[in-house]
N, C-alpha and C positions, 0 to 999 in steps of 0.2 A: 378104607378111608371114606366110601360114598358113606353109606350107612351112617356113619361118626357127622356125616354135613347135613345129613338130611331134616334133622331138625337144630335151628341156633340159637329158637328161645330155649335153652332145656328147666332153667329155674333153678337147677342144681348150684351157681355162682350168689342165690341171695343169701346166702348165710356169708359173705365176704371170704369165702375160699371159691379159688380154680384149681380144675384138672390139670395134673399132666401128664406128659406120654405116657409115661408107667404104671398109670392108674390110680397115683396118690394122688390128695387133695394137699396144698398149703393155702396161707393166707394169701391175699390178695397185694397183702402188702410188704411180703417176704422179697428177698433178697431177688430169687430167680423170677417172679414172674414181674416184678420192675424191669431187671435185666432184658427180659422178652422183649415187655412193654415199649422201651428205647429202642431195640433192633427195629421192632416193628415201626416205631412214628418215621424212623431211620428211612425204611424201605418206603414210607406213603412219601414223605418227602422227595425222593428221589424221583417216585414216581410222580410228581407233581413236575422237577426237575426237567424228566421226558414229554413235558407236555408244551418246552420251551422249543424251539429253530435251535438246531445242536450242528455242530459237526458229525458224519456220519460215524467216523469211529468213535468221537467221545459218546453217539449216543449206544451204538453198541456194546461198548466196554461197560455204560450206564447197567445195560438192560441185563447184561453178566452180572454184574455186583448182585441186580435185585435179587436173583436167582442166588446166589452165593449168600444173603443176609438170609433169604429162607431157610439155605443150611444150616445156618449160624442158628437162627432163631430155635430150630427143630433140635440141635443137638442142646441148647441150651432149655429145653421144653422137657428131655429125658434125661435123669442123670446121670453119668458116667455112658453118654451114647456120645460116636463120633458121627459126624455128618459133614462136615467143614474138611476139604481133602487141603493138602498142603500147596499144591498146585494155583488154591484160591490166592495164598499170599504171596504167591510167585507173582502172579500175572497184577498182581498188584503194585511191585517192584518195579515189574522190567514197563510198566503204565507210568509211572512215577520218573523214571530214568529218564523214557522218550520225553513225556511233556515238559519234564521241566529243563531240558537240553535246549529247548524250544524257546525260553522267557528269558528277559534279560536280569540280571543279578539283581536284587533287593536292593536297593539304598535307604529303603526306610521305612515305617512300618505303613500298611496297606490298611482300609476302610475296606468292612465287606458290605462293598457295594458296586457301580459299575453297571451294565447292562442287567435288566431283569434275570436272565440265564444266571449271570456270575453272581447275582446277588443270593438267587435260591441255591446256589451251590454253597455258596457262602452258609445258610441255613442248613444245608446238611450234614457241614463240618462240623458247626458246631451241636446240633443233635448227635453224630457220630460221636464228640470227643463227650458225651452226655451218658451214651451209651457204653461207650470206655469204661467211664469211670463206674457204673453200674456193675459191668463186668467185674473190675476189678472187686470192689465190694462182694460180690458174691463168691471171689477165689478167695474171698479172707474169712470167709462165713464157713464155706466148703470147698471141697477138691475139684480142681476144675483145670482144665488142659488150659496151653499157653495160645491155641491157637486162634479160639474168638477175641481175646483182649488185644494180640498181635493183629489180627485182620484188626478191627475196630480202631488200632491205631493208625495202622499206613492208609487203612480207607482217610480218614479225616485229611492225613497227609494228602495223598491225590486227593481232595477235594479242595483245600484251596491251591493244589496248582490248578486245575480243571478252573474254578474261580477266575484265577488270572487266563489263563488260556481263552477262556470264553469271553472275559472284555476284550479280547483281541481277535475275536472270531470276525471274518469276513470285512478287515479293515475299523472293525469297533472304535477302538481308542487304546486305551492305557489303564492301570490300576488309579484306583482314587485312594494319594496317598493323605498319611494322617499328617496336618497342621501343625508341628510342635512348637510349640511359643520360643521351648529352652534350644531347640536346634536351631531356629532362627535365628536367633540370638547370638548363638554359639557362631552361625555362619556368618553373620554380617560384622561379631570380632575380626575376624581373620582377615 
């Protein structure tokens, strides 16, 4: 892998194809190296994410996912290569259980916004559910395992409960809910 880093200008990408793992070129603008492309803004975001005052576990769990999108991304770089263990969308789950055991029930829908933290998580969800949908585009192109579109979904999942969790971090506040003209309405009939 050094060797492969050591030069990044290589020139080889100006004909509007990239490499990948297996040594084939596609276009730039093919299904799979979109799909990368998303993982990847995915994981800068996150990493932007950890540059916020976290809880120490949410930042931990954070610093896991990155590590875990790199799988994703590498197995999604080779075709038919697993990289992504099943374990990822475990710890996903039982992440998702705890926090959201934590929040009080929805009553109505949320603004992603709220403390700086909860806002850029906010932003991660929905590049995740960007990347999703990328994903999925590419199992419909070609054969592709269930497990990066399943991680790319429950990740978005945990991220707006992480969202909520983080306006609530350290006494914060509360979610900023959405205005609805018709639910006012609806409530000040009753």
């Amino acid at each position: 892998m050094g060797n492969r880093l050591t030069q990044i200008a290589t020139r080889t990408g100006d004909d509007g194809t990239t490499g990948l793992g297996n040594n084939t070129r596609v276009s730039k603008a093919s299904g799979r190296p979109c799909a990368m492309g998303d993982v990847d803004e995915l994981n800068s975001h996150i990493g932007l994410l950890l540059c916020e005052p976290l809880p120490g576990d949410v930042r931990e769990l954070l610093i896991d996912v990155q590590h875990q999108l790199f799988n994703l991304g590498g197995e999604l770089s080779i075709p038919g290569f697993e990289l992504l263990a099943p374990e990822a969308l475990a710890q996903l789950d039982q992440a998702l259980a705890r926090y959201n055991a934590q929040l009080p029930r929805l009553q109505e829908f949320i603004l992603p916004a709220g403390t700086r933290a909860a806002a850029q998580a906010h932003v991660c969800r929905t590049v995740a559910r960007r990347a999703e949908r990328a994903v999925v585009a590419l199992g419909a192109e070609e054969e592709l395992r269930a497990a990066p579109r399943q991680y790319l979904n429950r990740l978005s999942d945990l991220l707006f409960v992480l969202a909520r969790v983080l306006n609530r971090a350290e006494g914060g506040g509360d979610d900023v809910y959405w205005k609805s003209e018709r639910l006012a309405r609806a409530q000040d009939a009753e």
